[in-house]
TILODREN-595938 format. One record per residue: residue in one letter; x, y, z of N, C-alpha, C in turn. Coordinates in pm, whole numbers, plus 50000, padded with zeros to 5 digits. Layout:
BEGIN
 mardren  n.c1  n.c2  n.c3 ca.c1 ca.c2 ca.c3  c.c1  c.c2  c.c3
       A     X     Y     Z     X     Y     Z     X     Y     Z
...
//
This chain:
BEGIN
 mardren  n.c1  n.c2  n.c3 ca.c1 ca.c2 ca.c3  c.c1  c.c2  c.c3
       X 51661 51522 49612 51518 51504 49633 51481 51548 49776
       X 51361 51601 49801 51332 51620 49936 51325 51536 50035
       X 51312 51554 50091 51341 51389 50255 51187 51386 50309
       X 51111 51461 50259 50966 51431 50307 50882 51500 50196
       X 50789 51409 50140 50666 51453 50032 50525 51525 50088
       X 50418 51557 50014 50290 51577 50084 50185 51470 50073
       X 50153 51429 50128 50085 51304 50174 49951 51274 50060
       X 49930 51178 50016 49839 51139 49937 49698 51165 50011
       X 49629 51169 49923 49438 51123 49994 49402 50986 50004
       X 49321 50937 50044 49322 50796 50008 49161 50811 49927
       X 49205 50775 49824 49117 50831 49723 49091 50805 49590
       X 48978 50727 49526 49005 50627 49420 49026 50695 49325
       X 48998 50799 49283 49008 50892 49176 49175 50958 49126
       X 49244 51021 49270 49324 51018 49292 49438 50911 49248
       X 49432 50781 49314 49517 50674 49299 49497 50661 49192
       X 49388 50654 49063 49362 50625 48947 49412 50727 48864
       X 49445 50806 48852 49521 50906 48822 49677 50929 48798
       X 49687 50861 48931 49801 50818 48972 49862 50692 48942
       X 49799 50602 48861 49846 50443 48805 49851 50497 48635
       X 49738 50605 48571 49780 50642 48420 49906 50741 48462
       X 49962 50788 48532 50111 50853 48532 50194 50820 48537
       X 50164 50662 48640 50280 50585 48625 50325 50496 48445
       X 50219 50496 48395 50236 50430 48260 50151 50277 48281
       X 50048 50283 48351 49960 50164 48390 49842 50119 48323
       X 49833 50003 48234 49719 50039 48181 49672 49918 48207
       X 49552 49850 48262 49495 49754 48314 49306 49773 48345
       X 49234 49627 48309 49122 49634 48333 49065 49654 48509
       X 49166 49685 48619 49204 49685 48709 49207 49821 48736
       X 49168 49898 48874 49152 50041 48908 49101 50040 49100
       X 49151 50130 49106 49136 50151 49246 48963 50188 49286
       X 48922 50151 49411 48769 50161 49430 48776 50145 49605
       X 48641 50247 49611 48620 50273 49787 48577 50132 49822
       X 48611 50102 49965 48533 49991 50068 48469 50050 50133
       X 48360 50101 50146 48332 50176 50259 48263 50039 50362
       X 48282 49978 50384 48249 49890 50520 48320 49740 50509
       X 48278 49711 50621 48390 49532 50609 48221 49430 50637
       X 48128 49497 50651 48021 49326 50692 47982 49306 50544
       X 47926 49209 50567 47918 49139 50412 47899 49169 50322
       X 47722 49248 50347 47651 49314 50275 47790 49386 50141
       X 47835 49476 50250 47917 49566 50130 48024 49499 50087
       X 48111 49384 50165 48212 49265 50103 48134 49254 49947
       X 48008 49203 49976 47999 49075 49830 47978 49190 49683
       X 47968 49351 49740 47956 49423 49647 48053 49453 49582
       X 48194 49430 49660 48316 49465 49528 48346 49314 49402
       X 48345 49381 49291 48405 49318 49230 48534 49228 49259
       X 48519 49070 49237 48609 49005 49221 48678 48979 49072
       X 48839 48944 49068 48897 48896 49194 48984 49089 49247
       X 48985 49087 49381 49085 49187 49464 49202 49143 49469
       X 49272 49274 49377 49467 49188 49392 49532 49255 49489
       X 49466 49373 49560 49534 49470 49665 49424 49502 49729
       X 49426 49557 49877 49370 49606 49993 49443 49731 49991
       X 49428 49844 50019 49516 49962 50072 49445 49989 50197
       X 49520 50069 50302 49460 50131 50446 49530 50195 50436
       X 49417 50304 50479 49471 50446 50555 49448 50396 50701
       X 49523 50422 50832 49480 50420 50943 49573 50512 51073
       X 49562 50513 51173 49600 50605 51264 49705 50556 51314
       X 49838 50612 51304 49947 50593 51401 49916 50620 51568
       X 49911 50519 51600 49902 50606 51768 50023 50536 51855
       X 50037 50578 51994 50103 50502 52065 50062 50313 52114
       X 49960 50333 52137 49948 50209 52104 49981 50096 52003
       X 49958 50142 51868 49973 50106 51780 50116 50115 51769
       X 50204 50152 51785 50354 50178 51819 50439 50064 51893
       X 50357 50058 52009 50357 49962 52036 50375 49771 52050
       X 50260 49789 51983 50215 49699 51905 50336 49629 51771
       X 50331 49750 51698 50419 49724 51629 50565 49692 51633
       X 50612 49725 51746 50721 49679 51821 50787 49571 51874
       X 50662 49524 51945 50600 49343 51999 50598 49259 51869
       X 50545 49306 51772 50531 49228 51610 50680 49221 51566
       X 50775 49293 51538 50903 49281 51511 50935 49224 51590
       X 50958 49211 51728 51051 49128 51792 51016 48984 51841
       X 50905 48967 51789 50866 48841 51744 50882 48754 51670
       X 50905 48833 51538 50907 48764 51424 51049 48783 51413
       X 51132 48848 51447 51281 48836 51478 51321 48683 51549
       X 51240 48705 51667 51270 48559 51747 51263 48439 51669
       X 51125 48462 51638 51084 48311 51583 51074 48305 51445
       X 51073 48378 51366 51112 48387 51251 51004 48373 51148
       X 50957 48376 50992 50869 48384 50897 50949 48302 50778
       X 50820 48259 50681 50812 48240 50574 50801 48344 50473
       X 50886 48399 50428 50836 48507 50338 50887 48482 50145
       X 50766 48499 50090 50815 48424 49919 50930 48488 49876
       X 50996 48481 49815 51087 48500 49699 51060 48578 49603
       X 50874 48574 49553 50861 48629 49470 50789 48770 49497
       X 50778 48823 49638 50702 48946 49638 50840 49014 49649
       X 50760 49158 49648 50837 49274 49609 50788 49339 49733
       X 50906 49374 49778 50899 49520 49936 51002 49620 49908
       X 50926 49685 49943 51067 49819 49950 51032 49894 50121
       X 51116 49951 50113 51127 50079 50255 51104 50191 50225
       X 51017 50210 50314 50970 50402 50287 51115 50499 50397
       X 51211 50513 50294 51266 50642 50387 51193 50796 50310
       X 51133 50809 50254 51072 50948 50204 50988 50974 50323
       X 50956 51090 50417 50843 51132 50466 50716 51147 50409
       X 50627 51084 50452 50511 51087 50381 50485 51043 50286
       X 50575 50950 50197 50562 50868 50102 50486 50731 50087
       X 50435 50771 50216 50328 50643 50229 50246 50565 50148
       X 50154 50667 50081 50045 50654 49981 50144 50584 49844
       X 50244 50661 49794 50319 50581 49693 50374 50452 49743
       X 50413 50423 49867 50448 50290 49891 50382 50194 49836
       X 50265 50234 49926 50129 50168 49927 50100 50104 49810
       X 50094 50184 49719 50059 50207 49550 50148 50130 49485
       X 50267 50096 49519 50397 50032 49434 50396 49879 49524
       X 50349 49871 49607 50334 49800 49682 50263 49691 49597
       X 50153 49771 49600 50023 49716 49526 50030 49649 49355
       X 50091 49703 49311 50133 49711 49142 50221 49635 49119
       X 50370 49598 49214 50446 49571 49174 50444 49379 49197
       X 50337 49354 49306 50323 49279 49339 50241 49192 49297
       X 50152 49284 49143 50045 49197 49027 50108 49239 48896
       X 50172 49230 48894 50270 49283 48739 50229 49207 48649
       X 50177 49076 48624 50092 48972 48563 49925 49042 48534
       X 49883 49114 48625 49769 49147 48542 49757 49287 48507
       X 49895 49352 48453 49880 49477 48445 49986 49457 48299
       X 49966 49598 48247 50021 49635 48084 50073 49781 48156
       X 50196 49746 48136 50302 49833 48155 50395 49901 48037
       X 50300 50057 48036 50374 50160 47870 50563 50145 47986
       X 50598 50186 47827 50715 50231 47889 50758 50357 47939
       X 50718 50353 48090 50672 50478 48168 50784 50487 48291
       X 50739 50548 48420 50791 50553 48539 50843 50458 48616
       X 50683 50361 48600 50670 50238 48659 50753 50138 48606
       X 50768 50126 48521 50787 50001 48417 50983 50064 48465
       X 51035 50133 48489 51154 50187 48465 51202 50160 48641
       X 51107 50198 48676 51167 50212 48841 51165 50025 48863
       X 51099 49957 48829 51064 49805 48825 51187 49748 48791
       X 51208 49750 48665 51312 49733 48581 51412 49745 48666
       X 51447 49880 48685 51588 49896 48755 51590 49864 48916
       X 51518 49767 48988 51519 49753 49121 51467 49594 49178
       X 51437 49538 49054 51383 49387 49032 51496 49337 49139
       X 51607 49265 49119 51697 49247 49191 51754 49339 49309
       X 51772 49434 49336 51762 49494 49442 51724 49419 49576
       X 51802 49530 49698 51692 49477 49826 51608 49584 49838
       X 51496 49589 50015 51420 49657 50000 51476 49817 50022
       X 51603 49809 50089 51688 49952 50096 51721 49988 49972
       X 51773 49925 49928 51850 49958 49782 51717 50011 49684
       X 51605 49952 49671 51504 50028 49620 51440 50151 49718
       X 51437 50146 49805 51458 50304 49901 51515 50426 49837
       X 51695 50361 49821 51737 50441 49759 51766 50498 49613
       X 51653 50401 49511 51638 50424 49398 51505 50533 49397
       X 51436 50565 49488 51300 50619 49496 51353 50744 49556
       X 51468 50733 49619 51478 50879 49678 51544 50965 49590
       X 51594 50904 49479 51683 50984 49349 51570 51008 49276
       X 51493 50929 49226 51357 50918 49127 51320 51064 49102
       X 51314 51164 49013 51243 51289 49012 51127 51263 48896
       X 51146 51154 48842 51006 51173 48782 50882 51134 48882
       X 50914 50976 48981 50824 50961 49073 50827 51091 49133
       X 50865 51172 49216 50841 51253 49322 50769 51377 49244
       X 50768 51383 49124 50682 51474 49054 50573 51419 49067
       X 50536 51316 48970 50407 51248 48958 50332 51255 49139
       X 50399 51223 49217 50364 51195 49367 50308 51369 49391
       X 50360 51444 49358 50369 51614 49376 50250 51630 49332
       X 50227 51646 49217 50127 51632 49123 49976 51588 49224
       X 50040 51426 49231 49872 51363 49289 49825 51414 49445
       X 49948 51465 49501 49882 51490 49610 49838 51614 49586
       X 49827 51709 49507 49720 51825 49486 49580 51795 49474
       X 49545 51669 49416 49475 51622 49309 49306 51596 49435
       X 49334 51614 49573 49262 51521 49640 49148 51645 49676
       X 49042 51598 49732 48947 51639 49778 48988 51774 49908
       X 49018 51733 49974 49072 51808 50057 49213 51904 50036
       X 49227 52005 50131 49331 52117 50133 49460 52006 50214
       X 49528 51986 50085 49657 51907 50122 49770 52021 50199
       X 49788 51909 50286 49924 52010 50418 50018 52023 50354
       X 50066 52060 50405 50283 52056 50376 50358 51990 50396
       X 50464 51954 50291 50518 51803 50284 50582 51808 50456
       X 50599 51932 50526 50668 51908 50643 50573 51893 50798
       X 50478 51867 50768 50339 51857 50847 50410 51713 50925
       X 50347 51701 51057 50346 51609 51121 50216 51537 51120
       X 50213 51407 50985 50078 51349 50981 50073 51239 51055
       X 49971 51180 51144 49959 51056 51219 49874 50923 51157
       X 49869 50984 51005 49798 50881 50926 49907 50817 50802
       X 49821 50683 50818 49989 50588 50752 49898 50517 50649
       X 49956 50492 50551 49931 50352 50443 49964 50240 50412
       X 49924 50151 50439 49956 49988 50451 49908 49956 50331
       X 49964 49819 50260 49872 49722 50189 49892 49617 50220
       X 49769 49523 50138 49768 49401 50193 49774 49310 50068
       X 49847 49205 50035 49859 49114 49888 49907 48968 49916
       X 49860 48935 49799 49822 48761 49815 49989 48745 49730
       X 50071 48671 49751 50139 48572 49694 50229 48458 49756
       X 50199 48360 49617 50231 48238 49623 50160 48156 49784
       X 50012 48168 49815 49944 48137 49901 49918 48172 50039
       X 49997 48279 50041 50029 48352 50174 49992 48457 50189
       X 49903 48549 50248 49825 48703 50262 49970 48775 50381
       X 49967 48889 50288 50131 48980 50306 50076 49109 50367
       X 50131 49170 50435 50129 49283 50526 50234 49405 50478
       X 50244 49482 50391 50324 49575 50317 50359 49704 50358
       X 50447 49743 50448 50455 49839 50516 50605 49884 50555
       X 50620 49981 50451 50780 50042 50411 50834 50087 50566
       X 50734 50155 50671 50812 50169 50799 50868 50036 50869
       X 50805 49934 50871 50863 49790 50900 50978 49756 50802
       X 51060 49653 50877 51214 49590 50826 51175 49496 50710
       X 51051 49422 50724 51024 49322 50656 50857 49334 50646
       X 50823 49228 50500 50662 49221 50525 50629 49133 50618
       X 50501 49114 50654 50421 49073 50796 50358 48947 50704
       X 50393 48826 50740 50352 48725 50673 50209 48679 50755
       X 50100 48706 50719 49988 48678 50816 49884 48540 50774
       X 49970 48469 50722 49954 48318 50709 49847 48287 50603
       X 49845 48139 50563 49749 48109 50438 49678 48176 50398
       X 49663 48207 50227 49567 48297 50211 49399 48162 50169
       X 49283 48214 50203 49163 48112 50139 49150 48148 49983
       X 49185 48225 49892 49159 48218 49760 49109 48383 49742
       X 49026 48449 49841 48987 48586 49832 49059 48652 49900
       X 49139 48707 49856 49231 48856 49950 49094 48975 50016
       X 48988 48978 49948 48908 49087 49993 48882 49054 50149
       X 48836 48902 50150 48792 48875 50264 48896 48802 50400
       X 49035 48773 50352 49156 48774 50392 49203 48921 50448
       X 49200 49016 50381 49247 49173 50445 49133 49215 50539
       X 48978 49183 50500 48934 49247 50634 48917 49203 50730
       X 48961 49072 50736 48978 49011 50920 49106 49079 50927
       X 49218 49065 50846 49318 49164 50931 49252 49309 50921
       X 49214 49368 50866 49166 49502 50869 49091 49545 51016
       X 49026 49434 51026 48915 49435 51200 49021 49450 51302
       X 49123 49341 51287 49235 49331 51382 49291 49519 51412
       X 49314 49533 51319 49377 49738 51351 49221 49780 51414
       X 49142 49762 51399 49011 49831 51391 49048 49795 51599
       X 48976 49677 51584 49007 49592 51758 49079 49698 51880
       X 49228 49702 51787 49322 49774 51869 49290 49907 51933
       X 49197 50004 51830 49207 50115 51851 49056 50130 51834
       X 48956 50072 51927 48827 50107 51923 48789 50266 51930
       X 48859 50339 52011 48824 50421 51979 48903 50563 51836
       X 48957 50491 51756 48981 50536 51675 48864 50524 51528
       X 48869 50659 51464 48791 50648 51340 48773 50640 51193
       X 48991 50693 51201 49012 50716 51079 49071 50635 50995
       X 48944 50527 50968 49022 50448 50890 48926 50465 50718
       X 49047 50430 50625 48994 50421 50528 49046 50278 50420
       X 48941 50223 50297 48990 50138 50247 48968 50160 50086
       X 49105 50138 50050 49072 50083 49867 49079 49958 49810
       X 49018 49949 49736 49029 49809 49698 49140 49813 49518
       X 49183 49703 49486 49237 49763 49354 49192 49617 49312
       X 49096 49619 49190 49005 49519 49135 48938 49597 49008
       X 48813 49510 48997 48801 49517 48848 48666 49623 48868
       X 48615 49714 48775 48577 49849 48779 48431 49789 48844
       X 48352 49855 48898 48214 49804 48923 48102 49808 48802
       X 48063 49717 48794 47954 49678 48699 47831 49754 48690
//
C-alpha cells in the first residue's frame, strides 16, 4: 500500500459517499456547521453522534500539542474501554481516520451491509490502536474507496505526496465523557464530562483551537446527525 494517500475535502457530500462505500446504511449522514453561535448551533439536527474538524497544523499548534501529551503522560486520564482509536500511520489519511473514528464509535446507530466497514471492524475489535494502523495499511479495498473519494471533492485535489498543513480531528461522546480523536496523538484526549449534547460539547472545544490560532482561518466543521428537516 502506499505510505501516503490524497487528502479528503471536508465535505458532506463527499463523506456521504464515502459511508455508502463503506457498506453504511443509517438515518444518520454527514452535514456542514458553518458557525459555532447559537443561532446556527440550534439549527442542526439533534441528537450529534460526531463533530469532524478540518483545521491548521501550525507551529504553535505543535506545540501545544506537545505540552498536552506530556501532561497527560504525567498525570494521567480516564479513558473508556469502550471507544475505539486507531493511529494514522498513512499520510494524509486523515479524513478516513476521522470518518472511522466517527462510525466506529456509534456502531449502535448504524446498519452495517457486509461491506469494508463491517470487515475492517470485525477484524480489529480487539486489536490495539497500532495493530489497527497496521490492518489499514494492508486494507486495499479501504485505500481504494479513500482513492476514489478524494477525487470526488469540489476542489482540484493535490498529490498524495503534497505537503498538506491541514489535519482532521473528531470529537465523540462515550460512556459520559466528550473524546478528542486524533490518529497523530498516542492516545485520545479525554476532555472531561460530557452535558448530554456533543454538538454543544465540541464547540467549546472547537473555540479552544479557534483561541489558539486567532489568526488562522481554515477551519472547517461536519456534523454526523440526522438529515435536516
Amino acid at each position: 500500500m502506499p505510505s501516503s494517500w490524497i487528502p479528503l475535502e471536508s465535505n458532506p457530500e463527499v463523506m456521504n459517499k464515502y459511508l455508502d462505500l463503506l457498506g453504511v446504511r443509517s438515518p444518520l449522514q454527514f452535514n456542514d456547521l458553518w458557525g459555532l453561535d447559537a443561532d446556527m448551533l440550534q439549527f442542526i439536527p439533534r441528537p450529534v453522534k460526531a463533530v469532524v474538524m478540518l483545521f491548521p497544523i501550525t507551529a504553535k499548534y505543535e506545540a501545544f500539542r506537545e505540552q498536552e501529551e506530556a501532561r497527560i503522560r504525567r498525570d494521567g486520564q480516564t479513558v473508556s474501554s469502550g471507544l475505539y482509536f486507531v493511529r494514522q500511520t498513512i499520510g494524509n489519511a486523515c479524513g478516513t481516520i476521522g470518518l472511522l473514528h466517527a462510525l466506529a464509535n456509534n456502531q449502535d446507530d448504524l446498519q452495517l451491509t457486509d461491506g469494508p466497514l463491517k470487515r475492517i471492524l470485525d477484524r480489529t475489535a480487539q486489536r490495539t490502536p497500532e495493530e489497527r494502523a497496521g490492518v489499514l495499511e494492508q486494507d486495499a479495498d479501504l485505500a481504494a474507496i479513500h482513492r476514489q473519494s478524494s477525487l470526488e471533492g469540489q476542489t482540484a485535489a493535490p498529490d498524495a505526496d503534497d505537503d498538506v498543513d491541514l489535519h482532521f480531528v473528531c470529537f465523540v461522546e462515550k460512556d459520559g465523557h466528550v473524546y478528542e480523536m486524533d490518529g497523530r496523538k498516542p492516545f485520545p484526549i479525554n476532555h472531561g464530562p460530557a452535558t448530554g449534547d456533543l454538538l454543544l460539547d465540541a464547540a467549546r472545544l472547537v473555540r479552544g483551537f479557534m483561541e489558539r490560532e486567532p489568526d488562522q482561518l481554515n477551519f472547517t466543521l461536519l456534523v454526523l446527525s440526522p438529515p435536516p428537516e
